[in-house]
GUZA-465703 format. One record per residue: x, z negated, y of N, C-alpha, C in turn; residue in three letters; residue number from 1. Coordinates in pm, whole numbers, m for minus. Layout:
N
n_px_n_pz_n_py_ca_px_ca_pz_ca_py_c_px_c_pz_c_py_type_seq
X_Z_Y_X_Z_Y_X_Z_Y_ALA_NUM
...
END
This chain:
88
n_px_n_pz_n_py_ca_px_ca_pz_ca_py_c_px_c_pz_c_py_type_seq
10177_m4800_12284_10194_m4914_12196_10113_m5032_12251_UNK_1
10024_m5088_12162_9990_m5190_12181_10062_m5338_12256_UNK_2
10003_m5422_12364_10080_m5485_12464_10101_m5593_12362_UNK_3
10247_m5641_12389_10321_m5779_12287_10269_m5903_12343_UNK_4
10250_m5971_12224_10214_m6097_12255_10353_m6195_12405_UNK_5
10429_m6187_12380_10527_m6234_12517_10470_m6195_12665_UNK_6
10420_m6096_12614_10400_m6024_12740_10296_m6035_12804_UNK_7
10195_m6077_12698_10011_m6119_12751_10065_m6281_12756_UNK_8
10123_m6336_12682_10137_m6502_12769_10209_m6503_12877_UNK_9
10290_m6437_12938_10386_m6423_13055_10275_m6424_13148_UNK_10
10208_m6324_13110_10100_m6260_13205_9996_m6379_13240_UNK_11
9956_m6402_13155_9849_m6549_13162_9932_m6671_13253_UNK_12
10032_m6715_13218_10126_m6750_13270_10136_m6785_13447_UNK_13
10186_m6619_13476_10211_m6602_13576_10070_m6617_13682_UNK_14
9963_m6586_13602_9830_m6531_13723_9787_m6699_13761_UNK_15
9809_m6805_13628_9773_m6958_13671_9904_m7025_13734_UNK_16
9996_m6969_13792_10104_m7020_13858_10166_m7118_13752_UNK_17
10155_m7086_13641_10203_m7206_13517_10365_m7140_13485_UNK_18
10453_m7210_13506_10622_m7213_13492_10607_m7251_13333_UNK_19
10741_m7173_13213_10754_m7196_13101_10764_m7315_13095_UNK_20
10849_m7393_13171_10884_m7533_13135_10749_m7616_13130_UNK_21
10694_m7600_13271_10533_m7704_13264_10403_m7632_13089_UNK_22
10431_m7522_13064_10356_m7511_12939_10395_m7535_12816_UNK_23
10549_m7540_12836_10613_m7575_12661_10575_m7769_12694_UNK_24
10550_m7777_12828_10564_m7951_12828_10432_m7964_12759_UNK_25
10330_m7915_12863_10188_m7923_12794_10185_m7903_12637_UNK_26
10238_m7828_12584_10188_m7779_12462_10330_m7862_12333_UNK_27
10391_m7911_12367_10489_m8029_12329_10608_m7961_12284_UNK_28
10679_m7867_12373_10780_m7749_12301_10896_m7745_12420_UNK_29
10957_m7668_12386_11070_m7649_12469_11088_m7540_12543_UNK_30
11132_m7537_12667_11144_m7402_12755_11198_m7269_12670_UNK_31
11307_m7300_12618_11368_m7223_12549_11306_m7131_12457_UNK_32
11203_m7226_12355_11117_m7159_12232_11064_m7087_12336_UNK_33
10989_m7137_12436_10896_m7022_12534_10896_m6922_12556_UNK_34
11082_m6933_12593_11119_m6767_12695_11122_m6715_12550_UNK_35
11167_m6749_12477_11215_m6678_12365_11076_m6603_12258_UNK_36
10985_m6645_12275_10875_m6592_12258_10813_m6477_12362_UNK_37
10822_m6535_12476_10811_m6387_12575_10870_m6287_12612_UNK_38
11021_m6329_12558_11095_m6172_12521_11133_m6145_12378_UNK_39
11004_m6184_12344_10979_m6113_12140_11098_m6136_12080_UNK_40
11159_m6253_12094_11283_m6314_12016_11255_m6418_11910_UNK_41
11119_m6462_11903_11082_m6536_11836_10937_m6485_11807_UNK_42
10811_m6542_11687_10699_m6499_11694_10617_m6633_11683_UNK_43
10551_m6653_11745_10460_m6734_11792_10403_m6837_11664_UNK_44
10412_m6952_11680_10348_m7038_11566_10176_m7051_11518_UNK_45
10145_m6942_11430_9990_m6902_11436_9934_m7080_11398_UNK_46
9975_m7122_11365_9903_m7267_11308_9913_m7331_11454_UNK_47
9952_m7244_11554_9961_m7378_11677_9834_m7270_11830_UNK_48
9828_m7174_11782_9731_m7073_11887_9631_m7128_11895_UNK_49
9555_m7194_11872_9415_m7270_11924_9428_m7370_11974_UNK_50
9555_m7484_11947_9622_m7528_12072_9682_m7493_12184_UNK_51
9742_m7399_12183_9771_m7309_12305_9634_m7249_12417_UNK_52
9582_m7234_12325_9441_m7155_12363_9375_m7235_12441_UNK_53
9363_m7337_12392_9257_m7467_12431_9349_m7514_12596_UNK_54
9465_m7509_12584_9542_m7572_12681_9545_m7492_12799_UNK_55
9592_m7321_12781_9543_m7266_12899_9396_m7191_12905_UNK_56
9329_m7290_12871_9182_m7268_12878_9151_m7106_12875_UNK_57
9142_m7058_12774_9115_m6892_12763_8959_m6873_12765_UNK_58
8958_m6775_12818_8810_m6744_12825_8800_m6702_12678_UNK_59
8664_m6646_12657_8652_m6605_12498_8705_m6488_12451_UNK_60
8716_m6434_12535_8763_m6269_12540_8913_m6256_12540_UNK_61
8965_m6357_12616_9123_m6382_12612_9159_m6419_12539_UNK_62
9102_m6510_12465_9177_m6614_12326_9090_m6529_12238_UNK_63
9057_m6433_12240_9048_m6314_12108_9153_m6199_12119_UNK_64
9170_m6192_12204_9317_m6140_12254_9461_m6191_12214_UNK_65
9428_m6311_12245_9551_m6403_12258_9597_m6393_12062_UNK_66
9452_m6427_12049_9500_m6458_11869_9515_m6335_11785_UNK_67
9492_m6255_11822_9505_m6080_11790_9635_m6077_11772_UNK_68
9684_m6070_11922_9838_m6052_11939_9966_m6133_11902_UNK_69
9897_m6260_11891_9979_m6365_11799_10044_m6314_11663_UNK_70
9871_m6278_11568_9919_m6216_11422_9969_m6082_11400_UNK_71
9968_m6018_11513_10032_m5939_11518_10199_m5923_11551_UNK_72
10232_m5981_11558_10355_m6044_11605_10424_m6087_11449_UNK_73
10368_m6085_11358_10404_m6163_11200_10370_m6026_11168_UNK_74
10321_m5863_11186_10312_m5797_11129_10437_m5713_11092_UNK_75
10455_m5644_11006_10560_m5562_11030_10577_m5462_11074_UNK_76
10687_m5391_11140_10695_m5272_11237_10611_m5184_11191_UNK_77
10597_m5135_11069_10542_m5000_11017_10393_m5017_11037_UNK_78
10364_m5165_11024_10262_m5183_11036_10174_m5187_11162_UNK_79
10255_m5224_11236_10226_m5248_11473_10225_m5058_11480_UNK_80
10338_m5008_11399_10348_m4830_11437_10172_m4799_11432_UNK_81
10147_m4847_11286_10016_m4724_11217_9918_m4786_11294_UNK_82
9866_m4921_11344_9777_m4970_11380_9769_m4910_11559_UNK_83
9867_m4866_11582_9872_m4797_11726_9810_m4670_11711_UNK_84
9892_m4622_11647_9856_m4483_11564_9676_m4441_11543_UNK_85
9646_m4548_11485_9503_m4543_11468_9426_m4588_11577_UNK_86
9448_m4646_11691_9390_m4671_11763_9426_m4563_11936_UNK_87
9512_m4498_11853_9503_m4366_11960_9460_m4313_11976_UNK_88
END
């Protein structure tokens, strides 16, 4: 299965020593929405990913990543299934 968006910002996250609280501050949000996005309890605000992007400075390759996995996150299950499916 394709890797969840929670899980590639955790990851980004963790490698710049950036704590949820100091990025929901940066990005004007709350710890809470954060975690709750990195354990796929929530799905990510696509109108707000190029602010996010811009903030933990993504390389180009990452923030094509980043925004991949965002809208994917608004897809529906059957839909995350077949797109795995096809890329197996």
């Amino acid at each position: 299965m394709a890797e969840r968006f929670g899980a590639f910002l955790d990851g980004i996250l963790r490698s710049r020593g950036i704590s949820h609280r100091l990025f929901a501050r940066q990005i004007g949000s709350s710890q809470g929405f954060i975690s709750q996005i990195i354990r796929n309890e929530r799905r990510p605000p696509i109108d707000r990913i190029d602010a996010w992007i811009s903030v933990l400075d993504l390389s180009s390759e990452q923030a094509e990543q980043f925004r991949w996995l965002a809208h994917l996150e608004h897809a529906t299950e059957w839909l995350r299934q077949e797109i795995d499916r096809r890329m197996s």
